[in-house]
C-alpha positions as CSV (number, residue, x, y, z in Angstrom):
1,X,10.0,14.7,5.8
2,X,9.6,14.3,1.7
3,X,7.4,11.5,1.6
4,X,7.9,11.0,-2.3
5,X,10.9,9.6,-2.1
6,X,9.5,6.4,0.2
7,X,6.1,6.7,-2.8
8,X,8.8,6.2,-5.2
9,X,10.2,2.8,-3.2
10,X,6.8,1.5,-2.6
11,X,6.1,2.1,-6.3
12,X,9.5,-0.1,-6.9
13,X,8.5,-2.3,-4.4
14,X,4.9,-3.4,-5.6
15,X,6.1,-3.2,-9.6
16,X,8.5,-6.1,-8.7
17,X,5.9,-8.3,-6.7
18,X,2.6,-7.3,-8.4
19,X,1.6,-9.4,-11.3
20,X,1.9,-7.4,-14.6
21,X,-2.2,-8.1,-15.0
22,X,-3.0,-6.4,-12.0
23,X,-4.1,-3.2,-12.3
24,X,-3.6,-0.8,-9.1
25,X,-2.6,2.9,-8.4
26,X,-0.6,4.2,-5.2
27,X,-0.2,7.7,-4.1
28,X,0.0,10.0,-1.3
29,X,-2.8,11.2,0.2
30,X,-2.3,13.6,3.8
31,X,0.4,13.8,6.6
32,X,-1.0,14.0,9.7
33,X,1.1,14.7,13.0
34,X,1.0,11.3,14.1
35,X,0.9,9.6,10.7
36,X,1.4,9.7,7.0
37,X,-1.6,8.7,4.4
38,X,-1.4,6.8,1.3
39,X,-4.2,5.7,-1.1
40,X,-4.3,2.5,-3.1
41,X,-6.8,1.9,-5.7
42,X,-7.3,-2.1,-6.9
43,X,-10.2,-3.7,-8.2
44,X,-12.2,-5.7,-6.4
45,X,-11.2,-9.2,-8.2
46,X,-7.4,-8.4,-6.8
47,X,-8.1,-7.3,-3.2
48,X,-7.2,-10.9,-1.9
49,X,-3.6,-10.6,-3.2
50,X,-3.2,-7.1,-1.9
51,X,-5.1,-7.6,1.9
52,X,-6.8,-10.7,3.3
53,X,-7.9,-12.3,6.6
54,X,-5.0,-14.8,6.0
55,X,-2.5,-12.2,6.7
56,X,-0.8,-13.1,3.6
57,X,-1.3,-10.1,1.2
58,X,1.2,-7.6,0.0
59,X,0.1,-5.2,2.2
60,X,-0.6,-7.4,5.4
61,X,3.3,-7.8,5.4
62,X,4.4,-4.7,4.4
63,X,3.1,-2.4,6.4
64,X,4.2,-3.8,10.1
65,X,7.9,-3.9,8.9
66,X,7.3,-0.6,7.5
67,X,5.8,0.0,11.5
68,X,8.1,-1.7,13.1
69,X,10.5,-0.6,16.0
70,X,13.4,-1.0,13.6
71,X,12.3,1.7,10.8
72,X,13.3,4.8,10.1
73,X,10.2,6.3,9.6
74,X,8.9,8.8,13.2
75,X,5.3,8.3,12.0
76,X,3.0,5.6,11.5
77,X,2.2,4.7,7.4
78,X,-0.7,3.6,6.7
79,X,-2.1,2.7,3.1
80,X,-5.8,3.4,2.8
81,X,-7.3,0.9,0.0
82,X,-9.8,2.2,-2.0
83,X,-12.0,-0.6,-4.5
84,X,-13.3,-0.3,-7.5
85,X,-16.3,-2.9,-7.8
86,X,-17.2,-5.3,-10.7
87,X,-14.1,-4.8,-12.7
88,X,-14.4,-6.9,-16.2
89,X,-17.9,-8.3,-15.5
């Protein structure tokens, strides 16, 4: 499977709900046989809106629809983050 064409929709997806201050960069990274990497770089001061204990990040609900029984993807996605510390300080 092209997996540029779900980059591209992820990109779409996060440019509509990420605030326009927030710096981050998503790409893909490897494509295993069981699963298909992609990297996302944020800095540390936005990690909480993108991953949290809360469950309430972008990611912590995107990814088990994206997991689900219901999608059309045959392998797992999973979105590595990567941070880069002390941004603006």
């Amino acid at each position: 499977m092209d997996y540029s064409e779900l980059l591209k929709k992820m990109r779409l997806i996060l440019d509509d709900i990420v605030p326009l201050d927030i710096k981050y960069f998503i790409d893909f990274k490897i494509e295993k046989e069981s699963k298909v990497e992609f990297v996302l770089v944020i800095f540390d001061k936005d990690i909480n809106l993108f991953t949290n204990k809360e469950n309430t990040g972008i990611l912590n609900q995107m990814l088990p629809v994206i997991n689900s029984d219901i999608s059309k993807l045959n392998k797992k996605l999973v979105i590595d983050v990567e941070v880069y510390e002390n941004y603006g300080r």
